[in-house]
C-alpha positions, 0 to 999 in steps of 0.5 A, spaced: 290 793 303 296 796 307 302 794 310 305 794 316 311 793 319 313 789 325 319 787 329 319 781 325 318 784 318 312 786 312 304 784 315 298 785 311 292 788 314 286 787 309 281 793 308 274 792 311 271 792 304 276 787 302 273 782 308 266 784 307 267 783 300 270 775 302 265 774 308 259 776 305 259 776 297 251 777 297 245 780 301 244 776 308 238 771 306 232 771 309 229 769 317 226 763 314 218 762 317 215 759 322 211 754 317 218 753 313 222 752 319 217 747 323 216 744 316 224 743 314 224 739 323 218 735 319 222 733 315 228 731 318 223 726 322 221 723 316 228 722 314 230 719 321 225 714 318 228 712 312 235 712 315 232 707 321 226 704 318 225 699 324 221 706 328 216 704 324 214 697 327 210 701 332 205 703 327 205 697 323 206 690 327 203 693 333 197 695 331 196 689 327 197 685 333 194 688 338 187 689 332 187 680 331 189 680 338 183 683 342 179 681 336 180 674 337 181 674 343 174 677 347 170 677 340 166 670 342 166 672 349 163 678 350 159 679 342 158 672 340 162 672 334 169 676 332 166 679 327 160 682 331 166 685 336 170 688 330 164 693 329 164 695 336 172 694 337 176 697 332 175 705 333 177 704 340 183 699 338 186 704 333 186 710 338 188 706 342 194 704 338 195 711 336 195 715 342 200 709 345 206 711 339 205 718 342 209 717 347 216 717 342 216 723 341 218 726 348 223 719 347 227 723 340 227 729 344 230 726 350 234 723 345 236 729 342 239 733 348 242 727 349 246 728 343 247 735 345 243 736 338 239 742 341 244 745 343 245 747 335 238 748 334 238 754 339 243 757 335 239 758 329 236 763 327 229 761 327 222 760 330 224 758 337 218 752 337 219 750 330 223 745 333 218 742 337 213 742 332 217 739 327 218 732 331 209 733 331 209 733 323 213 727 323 209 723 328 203 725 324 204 721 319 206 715 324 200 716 327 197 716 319 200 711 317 197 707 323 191 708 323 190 706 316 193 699 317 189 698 323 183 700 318 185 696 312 186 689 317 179 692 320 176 691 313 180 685 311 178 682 318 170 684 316 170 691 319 164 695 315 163 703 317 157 705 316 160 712 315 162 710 308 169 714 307 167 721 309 166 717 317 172 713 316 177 719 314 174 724 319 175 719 324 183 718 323 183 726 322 180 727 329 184 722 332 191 724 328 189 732 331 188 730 338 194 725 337 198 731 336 195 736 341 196 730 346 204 729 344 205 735 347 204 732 354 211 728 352 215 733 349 214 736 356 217 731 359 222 730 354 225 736 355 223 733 363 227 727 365 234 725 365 233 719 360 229 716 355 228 710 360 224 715 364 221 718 359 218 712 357 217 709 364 212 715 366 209 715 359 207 708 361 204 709 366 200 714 364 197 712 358 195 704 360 190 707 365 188 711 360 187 707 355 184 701 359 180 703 364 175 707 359 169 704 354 175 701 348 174 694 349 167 693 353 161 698 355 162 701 361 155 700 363 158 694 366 162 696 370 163 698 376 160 705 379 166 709 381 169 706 374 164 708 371 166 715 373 173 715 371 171 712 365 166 719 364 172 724 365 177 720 361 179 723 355 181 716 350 174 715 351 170 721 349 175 720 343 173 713 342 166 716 343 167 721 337 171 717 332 166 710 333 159 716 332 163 719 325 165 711 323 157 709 324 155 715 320 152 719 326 157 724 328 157 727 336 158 733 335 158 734 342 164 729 343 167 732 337 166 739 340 169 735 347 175 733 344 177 739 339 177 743 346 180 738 350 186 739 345 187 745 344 187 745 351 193 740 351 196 745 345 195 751 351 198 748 356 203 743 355 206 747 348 207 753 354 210 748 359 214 745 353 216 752 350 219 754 357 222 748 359 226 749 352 228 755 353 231 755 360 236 749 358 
């Protein structure tokens, strides 16, 4: 340490060493990784959770609701009994329910800027995508969560999978993955819009077309023609397609093959998007 002297007096100038000895008293700790950053994100989700349990009305009273609902309501009508209904209807309910709740994760990222919480994040010194990635681990576990809810009240309600449990927990695990491909759609426009009002708006109106005009409820060989052809192309339905083949013990193997391309397909695109989005804000 040397002295100084001022028109005011004595000062003090500390040695370098003596400052980097202060500020860096040990070796500078690692970059932490990709998979550890994304999976720290994670579980800060799953913390919001805990401290804000009514997130999870989604995934346990509205699937609930929406399962009794259907099942009761056009069960006699179009199969003669609910029970019968129950058999063709729960995998198209679950994934409807499930891809109905991804539209929250472009709501907490909207959220978050809000906040101006992602003005932190891009400081850090991290795996840039790690964040966006994080918000998706946390929401597989809500989409999980679920599925095995709308399962359990299947079975209580007369719901018997001819797949056994294999079907059964392929089924959930296709739904969860295309879950997470296709939240990258609303982490887009998370980042997008201005408010989670209009986050949720698009969200809407986007997925009520897609989850209702396709093969969920009835077969679409009643419909009309040009519905029919929506119907087709409509990716909810080559999903309800595959998870009700694996759940009766017949897997699809080119639905499957249709819904693990079209999500890396929404990985590709929509992670490219929702990357560049973030980065220029």
């Amino acid at each position: 340490m040397s002295a100084t002297t001022t028109e005011t007096g004595t000062s003090f100038v500390p040695a370098a060493e003596t400052l980097g000895a202060v500020l860096a008293p040990g070796a500078r700790p690692p970059r932490p990784g990709a998979l550890s950053a994304s999976m720290t994100f994670g579980w800060r989700a799953m913390l919001k959770i805990k401290h804000v349990p009514e997130q999870l009305f989604d995934v346990t009273a509205f699937p609930i609701m929406m399962t009794l609902m259907f099942t009761y309501l056009f069960g006699g009508a179009l199969a003669g009994s609910p029970t019968e209904y129950l058999q063709f209807l729960l995998p198209g309910i679950m994934v409807t329910s499930v891809v109905m709740i991804t539209m929250y994760t472009g709501v907490e990222v909207n959220k978050d800027i809000e906040k101006g919480v992602f003005d932190r994040f891009r400081t850090l010194p991290i795996w840039r995508p790690s964040t966006m990635v994080g918000y998706l681990l946390g929401d597989m576990f809500r989409y999980t969560m679920a599925a095995t809810v709308i399962l359990v009240v299947g079975l209580v309600l007369g719901f018997r999978p001819q797949g056994g449990v294999v079907g059964v927990v392929a089924a959930i695990a296709l739904l969860v993955a295309f879950s997470f491909a296709f939240s990258w759609v609303w982490t887009m426009f998370g980042l997008l819009l201005r408010s989670e009002k209009s986050v949720m708006g698009i969200s809407m109106l986007v997925l009520f077309p897609l989850t209702f005009l396709s093969n969920v409820y009835v077969d679409p060989a009643t419909m009309p023609g040009w519905l029919q052809a929506f119907v087709g192309v409509n990716p909810i339905s080559h999903l309800v397609t595959a998870a009700r083949s694996l759940m009766a013990g017949a897997a699809d193997t080119g639905e499957i093959t249709w819904v693990l391309v079209s999500g890396a397909v929404c990985v590709a695109v929509f992670g490219a998007l929702t990357m560049r989005l973030y980065n220029r804000r």
